[in-house]
C-alpha positions, 0 to 999 in steps of 0.5 A: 644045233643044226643051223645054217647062216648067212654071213657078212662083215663091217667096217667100223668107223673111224677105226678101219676095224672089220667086224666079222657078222653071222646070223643063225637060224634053222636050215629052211630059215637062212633065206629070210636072214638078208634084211636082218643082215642089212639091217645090223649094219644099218644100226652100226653105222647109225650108232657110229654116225649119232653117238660117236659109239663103235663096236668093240668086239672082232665078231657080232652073231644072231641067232633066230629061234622059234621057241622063244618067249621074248623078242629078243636077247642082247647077250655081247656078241651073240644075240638071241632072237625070236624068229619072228623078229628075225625072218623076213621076205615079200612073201610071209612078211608085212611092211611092219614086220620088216620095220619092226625087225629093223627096229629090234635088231637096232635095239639089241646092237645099241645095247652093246653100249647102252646095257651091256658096256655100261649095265644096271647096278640092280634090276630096279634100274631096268628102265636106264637101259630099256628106256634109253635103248628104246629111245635110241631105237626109235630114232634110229626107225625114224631116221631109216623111215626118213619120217619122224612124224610118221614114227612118232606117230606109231610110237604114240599111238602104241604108247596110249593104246597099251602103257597108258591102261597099264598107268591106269590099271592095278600094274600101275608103277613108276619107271623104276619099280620100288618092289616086285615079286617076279623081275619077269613082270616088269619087262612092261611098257611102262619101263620100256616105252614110258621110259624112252618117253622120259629119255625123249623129254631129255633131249627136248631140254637139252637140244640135239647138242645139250643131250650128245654132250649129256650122253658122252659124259655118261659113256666118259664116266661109266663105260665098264661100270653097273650105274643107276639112273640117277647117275644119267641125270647127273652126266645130263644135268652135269654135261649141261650145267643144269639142275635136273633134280626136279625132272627126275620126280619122273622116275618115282611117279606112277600114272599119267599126268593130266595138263590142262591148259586156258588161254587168251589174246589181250588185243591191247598189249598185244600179247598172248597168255597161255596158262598151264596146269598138272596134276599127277601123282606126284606129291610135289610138281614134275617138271613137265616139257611143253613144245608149243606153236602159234599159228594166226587165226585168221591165216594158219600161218604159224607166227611162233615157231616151236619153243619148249615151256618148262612147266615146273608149278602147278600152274604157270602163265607164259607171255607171248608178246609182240603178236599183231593178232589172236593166235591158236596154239599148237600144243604139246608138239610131237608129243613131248611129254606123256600126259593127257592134255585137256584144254578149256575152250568152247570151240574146241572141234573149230580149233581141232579143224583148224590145226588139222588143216593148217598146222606145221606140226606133223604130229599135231595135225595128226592129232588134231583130227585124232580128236574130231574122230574121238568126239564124233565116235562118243557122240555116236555112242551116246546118241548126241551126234545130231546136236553138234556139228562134229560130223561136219567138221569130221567130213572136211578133215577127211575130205581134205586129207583124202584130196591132198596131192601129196607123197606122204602116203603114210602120215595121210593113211594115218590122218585118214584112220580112226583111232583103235579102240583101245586107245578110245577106252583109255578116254572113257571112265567106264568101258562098254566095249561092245558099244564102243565098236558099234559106235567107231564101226557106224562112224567108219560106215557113214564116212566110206557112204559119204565118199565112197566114190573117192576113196573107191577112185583113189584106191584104183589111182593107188593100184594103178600106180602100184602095178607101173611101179612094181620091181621083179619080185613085185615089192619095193621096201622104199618109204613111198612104196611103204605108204602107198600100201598103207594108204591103199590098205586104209581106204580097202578097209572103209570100202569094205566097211559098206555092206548092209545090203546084200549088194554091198556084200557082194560089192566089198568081198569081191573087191577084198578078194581081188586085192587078196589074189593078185596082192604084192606081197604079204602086206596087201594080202594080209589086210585083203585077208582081214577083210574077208574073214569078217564077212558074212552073210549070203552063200557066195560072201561065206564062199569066198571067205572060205576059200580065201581061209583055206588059199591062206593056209595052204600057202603057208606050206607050214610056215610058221610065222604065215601060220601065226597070221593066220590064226591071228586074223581068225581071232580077230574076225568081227563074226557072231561066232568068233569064240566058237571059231577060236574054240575049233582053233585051239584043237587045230593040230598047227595050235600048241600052247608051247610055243610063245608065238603061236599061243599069242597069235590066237589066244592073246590075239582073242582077248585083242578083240574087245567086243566079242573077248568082252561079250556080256555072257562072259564066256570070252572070260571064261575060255581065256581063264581056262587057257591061262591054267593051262599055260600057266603049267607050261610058260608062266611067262607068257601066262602073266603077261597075257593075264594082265588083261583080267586085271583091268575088270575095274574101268568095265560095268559092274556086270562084266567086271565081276565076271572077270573078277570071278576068273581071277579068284578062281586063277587065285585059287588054282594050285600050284600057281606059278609066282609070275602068273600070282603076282599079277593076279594079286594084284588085280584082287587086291 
């Protein structure tokens, strides 16, 4: 074809061999190929400097294409790339663009070793290169963020907002499928992200050292071989001298487990208990790996360090000795092992403020005012928010963390942002998403009334340090940089979310546009551009929304992947007439349902947006399943990926879920129909 590239070379470590490196893509693309570029070297480097791994080849090529339905493709030596992984600049690139291309160029090189080198004996082994290649390419983020409390926390929260509704879900299947129609069907996040979570639990085991020695007995048995995952637990267990064959239940088990957890001080003896329970699906115990801290509850000063329990009963008591007085205990530190904690004590919010506030773990204090958010949200759901003191407690976290004199501008814009809705919906047996938004939207409104003089003052403090701070092109891609923008962006989205008077309006759209023209870069104007499209209302708010839809799309000069966001943040606008607008949007002569990226970026974008996707007349449903027909003609890929939203009517009311269940039978009924798109939707009925 007619490609342009940019082209560079590396030096391999310890060998002194120079790797030729080109990457491909059409003629107007070469000038976003430079971050890609930088960060394949990244990746070479990190591989040789982690795992001792070199590249065995004379040459590594990348070529971007814009028709494309994966993210990319690992063949050695010339990787295939969407280009919406591959193209990157200020101007039609986020912050999570540019970490995400970071990430999936990593991914694909350390395939060379983990994939390609050493393969799967059978697809049902999938999970033993994804999961492992994903892990080692969250690592690999992580160590480029310099931050792996921020990473960790991304990685989680992605994980509970799409792998644990798949683990509750009719798709629910173990890390290593026992059956399938389409392989296609099970490129999911169970396989991918559930796997680098067991990969993850292996080197919480192990140690650093204990999982190196595992991974290069792995490479020193079956570099050049197709292997099984059984064979990865033998080099770990075999390099360490171990029994790990009750660890690998994990392989065949589906759903998330549950641990619960009961504890409590013996001021005699002077010693804490700390009893543990699973429940999975498993038929007999997992081994489960909890990392676990004792902070004094007096103090916050943490008394135990982090030290990992092997859960492999039902239920374990652990002794914590030699303790001069009761102690919280920070639990499941960093995430280690993908279940859902459930503790029992009655002061459970006091704990949650405590460990928010005082915690040494980075995750943990995260998670802990996670938890505040969820209570106060569902509360506010159920109308029982006067009778707690949850707000309280809500109040002081968020007071705290938005005064914290700290440079870690990513981790307090994530303390400072309530969980998503889908992440809420996994905690809830039955789904009302239209509530559930009116309730996380009242929450997020009572905190900006709150401080909104604070947050309105720090987002000026962020803005002032930004334009002292800025570079010739106006971008810094450093991790400060990164956060500052992440925070700034957080606290724009509480400003805005005061607006029940006209006033207010005015107030809010005048700010968003401000940041929306003078913005630094696509990152800043993208979340200015969010706001706006949801806001409504008097003559001048629905002006300068307007204007900011029409600036956009110029801009973007028909840039595609500008184009995709511009269709995404419409899909995903809080306005009464969201699906009327999508509607207009299927007919725009820049939509096309044959192309993956930008069928996503409206139609799979809608069905993102819960309350209006899940509106009660059902018409969400209806135009969705008109659209998976359709596409199911052209790309039954992306169509069965995209269905496995239907499939999940059993967690809504009995109202809803028989209006999604109604679009599946007539999907069901659809002749012809592709075995991809089939396969999910029998297993939706069944």
């Amino acid at each position: 074809g007619n490609l342009g590239s940019i082209s560079s070379s590396y030096t391999t470590r310890p060998s002194g061999r120079e790797i030729h490196l080109e990457v491909f893509s059409e003629p107007g693309n070469v000038s976003k190929l430079d971050h890609a570029m930088a960060s394949l070297k990244k990746a070479m480097r990190w591989d040789e400097d982690t795992f001792g791994l070199e590249y065995d080849l004379d040459v590594y090529n990348i070529v971007a294409v814009n028709d494309f339905n994966a993210g990319a493709m690992e063949n050695k030596g010339l990787n295939v790339f969407n280009t919406a992984l591959t193209l990157a600049d200020p101007k039609s690139a986020t912050d999570s663009d540019y970490e995400r291309i970071e990430s999936v160029v990593g991914h694909e090189y350390f395939h060379n070793w983990t994939g390609n080198r050493v393969t799967c004996r059978d697809w049902f082994q999938l999970t033993l290169k994804e999961g492992l290649t994903v892990y080692r390419d969250q690592e690999f983020s992580g160590d480029m963020m310099n931050s792996h409390a921020v990473k960790r926390i991304e990685d989680v929260k992605d994980l509970r907002a799409s792998q644990f509704a798949e683990d509750a879900g009719p798709m629910s299947h173990p890390i290593r499928p026992d059956s399938y129609i389409s392989m296609d069907n099970f490129y999911t996040t169970t396989v991918y992200e559930k796997g680098a979570e067991v990969i993850r639990m292996y080197r919480t085991l192990l140690g650093k050292a204990g999982f190196r020695k595992g991974m290069d007995l792995y490479f020193e048995r079956h570099d050049g071989s197709a292997v099984a995952c059984d064979d990865f637990l033998s080099a770990m267990a075999d390099a360490n001298g171990l029994d790990l064959s009750q660890f690998g239940r994990w392989y065949s088990t589906d759903g998330t487990p549950t641990v619960r957890y009961e504890s409590k001080y013996d001021d005699d003896a002077k010693t804490f208990y700390l009893t543990l329970s699973q429940e999975s699906n498993s038929d007999e115990p997992l081994h489960i790996p909890v990392a676990v801290g004792l902070l004094d509850h007096t103090s916050g000063k943490e008394v135990v360090p982090t030290k990992v329990l092997d859960l492999k009963e039902k239920e374990q008591t652990f002794e914590f000795p030699g303790l001069e007085g009761d102690v919280l205990p920070s639990l499941l530190r960093g995430f280690s092992a993908p279940v859902k904690l459930v503790g029992s004590s009655s002061n459970e919010e006091r704990d949650w403020a405590f460990l928010a506030a005082n915690d040494s773990d980075g995750f943990n204090r995260w998670e802990s005012g996670q938890k505040l958010y969820t209570n106060i949200i569902f509360q506010t759901m159920k109308g029982e928010q006067s009778e707690s003191n949850t707000q309280d407690y809500v109040f002081e976290a968020f007071r705290r963390t938005l005064t914290l004199d700290s440079n870690d501008y990513s981790i307090q814009a994530y303390a400072l942002s309530m969980p998503s809705e889908s992440t809420l919906a996994e905690e809830l047996d039955v789904v009302d998403p239209v509530a559930l938004h009116k309730a996380r939207g009242d929450v997020k409104r009572s905190i900006a009334c709150k401080f909104y003089p604070e947050i309105r003052a720090k987002y000026d403090e962020l803005t002032a340090a930004m334009e002292s701070n800025t570079s010739g092109d106006g971008i810094k891609l450093d991790a400060t940089s990164i956060g500052q923008r992440r925070l700034r962006n957080v606290l724009l989205d509480y400003l805005c979310a005061v607006k029940e008077t006209a006033e207010e309006r005015e107030t809010a759209s005048k700010l968003a546009m401000a940041q929306f023209e003078s913005s630094y870069g696509m990152t800043d104007r993208y979340a200015a551009f969010s706001c706006l499209v949801s806001m409504d209302g008097e003559e001048s708010i629905v002006a300068r929304r307007d204007a900011a839809l029409k600036k956009f799309y110029d801009d973007a000069a028909g840039d595609a992947l500008i184009l995709n966001k511009w269709f995404t943040a419409q899909a995903l606008a809080d306005l009464p007439d969201v699906l009327d607008r999508v509607k207009a949007l299927v007919e725009h002569p820049e939509f096309t349902l044959t192309n993956p990226n930008r069928c996503r970026s409206l139609i799979s974008a809608f069905s993102r947006n819960a309350s209006h996707f899940h509106a009660k007349d059902g018409e969400g449903y209806k135009f969705f399943g008109d659209m998976l027909a359709k596409l199911d003609k052209l790309n039954p890929q992306v169509s069965s990926r995209m269905g496995g939203v239907l499939i999940q009517w059993r967690r809504y009311s009995e109202e809803r879920g028989a209006l999604m269940k109604a679009e599946l039978l007539k999907l069901a009924d659809m002749k012809p129909i592709s075995d991809d798109l089939f396969e999910i939707v029998g297993r939706g009925l069944k």
